[in-house]
N, C-alpha and C positions, 0 to 999 in steps of 0.2 A: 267365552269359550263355546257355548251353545249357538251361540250364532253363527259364527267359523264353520260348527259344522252341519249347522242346515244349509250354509251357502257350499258348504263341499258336497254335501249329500246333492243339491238343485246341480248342483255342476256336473257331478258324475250320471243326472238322470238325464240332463240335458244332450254329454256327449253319447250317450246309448241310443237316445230317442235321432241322433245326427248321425249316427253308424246306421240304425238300421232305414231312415231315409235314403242313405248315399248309396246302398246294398244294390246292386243291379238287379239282383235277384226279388224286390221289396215288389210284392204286392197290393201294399197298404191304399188308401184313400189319396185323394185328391181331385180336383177337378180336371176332366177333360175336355180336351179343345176338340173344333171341326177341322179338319184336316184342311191344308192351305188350296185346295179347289173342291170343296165338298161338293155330293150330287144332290137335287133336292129335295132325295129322301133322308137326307143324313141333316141337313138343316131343320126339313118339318120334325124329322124326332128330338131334335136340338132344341127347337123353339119351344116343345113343348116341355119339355124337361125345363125350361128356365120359366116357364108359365106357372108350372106346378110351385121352383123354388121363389117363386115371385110368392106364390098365394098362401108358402109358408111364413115367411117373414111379412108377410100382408097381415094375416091372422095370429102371427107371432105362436108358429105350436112348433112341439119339439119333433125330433124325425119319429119317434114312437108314434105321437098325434096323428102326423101325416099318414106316416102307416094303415094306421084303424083308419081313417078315412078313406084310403084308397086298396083297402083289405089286400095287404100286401105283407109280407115279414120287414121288418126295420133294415133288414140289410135291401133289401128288394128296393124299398121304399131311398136308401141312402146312394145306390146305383144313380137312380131317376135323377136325385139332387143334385149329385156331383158328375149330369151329365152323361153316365156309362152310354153312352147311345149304340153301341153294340150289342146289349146285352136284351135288347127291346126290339121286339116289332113294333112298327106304325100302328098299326091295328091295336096293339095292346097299351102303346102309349096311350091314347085314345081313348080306349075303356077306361084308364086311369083317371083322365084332364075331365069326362064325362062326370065323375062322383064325385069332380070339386068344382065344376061348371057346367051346372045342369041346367037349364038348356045348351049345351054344345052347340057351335057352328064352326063349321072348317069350312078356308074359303081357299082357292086357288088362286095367285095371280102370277103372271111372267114376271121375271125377276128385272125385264127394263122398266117395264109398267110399274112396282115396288120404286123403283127409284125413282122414275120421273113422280110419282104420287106424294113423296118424299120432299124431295126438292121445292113440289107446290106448296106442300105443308109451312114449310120453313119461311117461304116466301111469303108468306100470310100473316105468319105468326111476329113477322123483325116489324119494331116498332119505326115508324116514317122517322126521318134526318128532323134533328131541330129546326134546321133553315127552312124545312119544305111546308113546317106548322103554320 
């Protein structure tokens, strides 16, 4: 009988935790995406925010840890995580990525040049056909 109703209880917290996702209105968390033709300031602040969630799961610290490292409030710091790129200037992202990659270097390239750089990589990296050994 105790089990019945912890699986009632998990049921009734799961259908609330699904109302208030579905809520138009829900402001809560998640990740955000680059809009379907970003411009490439909306990318550079993108890339850095996935750099920062790289070097937490790199180092395995919790979003508080990150936080203190990049002297930021845990919410501030959960923004960056999950992406908020609106809520950031370039410049500040920056100051962020600086106090967890210290030497910084930001580089610019055209985004054909990324890809042709890309393509060469790949082409480098595919190991030769059996027949050609």
């Amino acid at each position: 009988m105790k089990i019945s109703q912890e699986a009632s209880k998990k049921d009734q917290e799961f259908e609330q935790t699904l109302q208030e996702l579905e809520d138009p209105n829900y402001a809560g968390g998640g990740f955000w995406s680059l809009p379907e033709n970003p411009t490439a300031l909306e990318r550079s602040k993108y890339d850095i925010c996935q750099k920062i969630l790289a070097y937490q799961q790199k180092h395995k610290l919790t979003d508080k840890e990150i936080a203190q490292r990049i002297n930021l409030t845990r919410g501030e710091a959960e923004d960056i995580l999950f992406c908020r790129i609106d809520y950031f200037t370039l410049d500040r992202l920056i100051t962020y990525a600086n106090e967890l990659f210290e030497p910084l270097e930001i580089k610019i390239t055209k985004a054909q040049e990324r890809k042709n750089t890309s393509k060469k990589w790949q082409q480098k990296k595919r190991p030769e056909p059996l027949a050609a050994r």
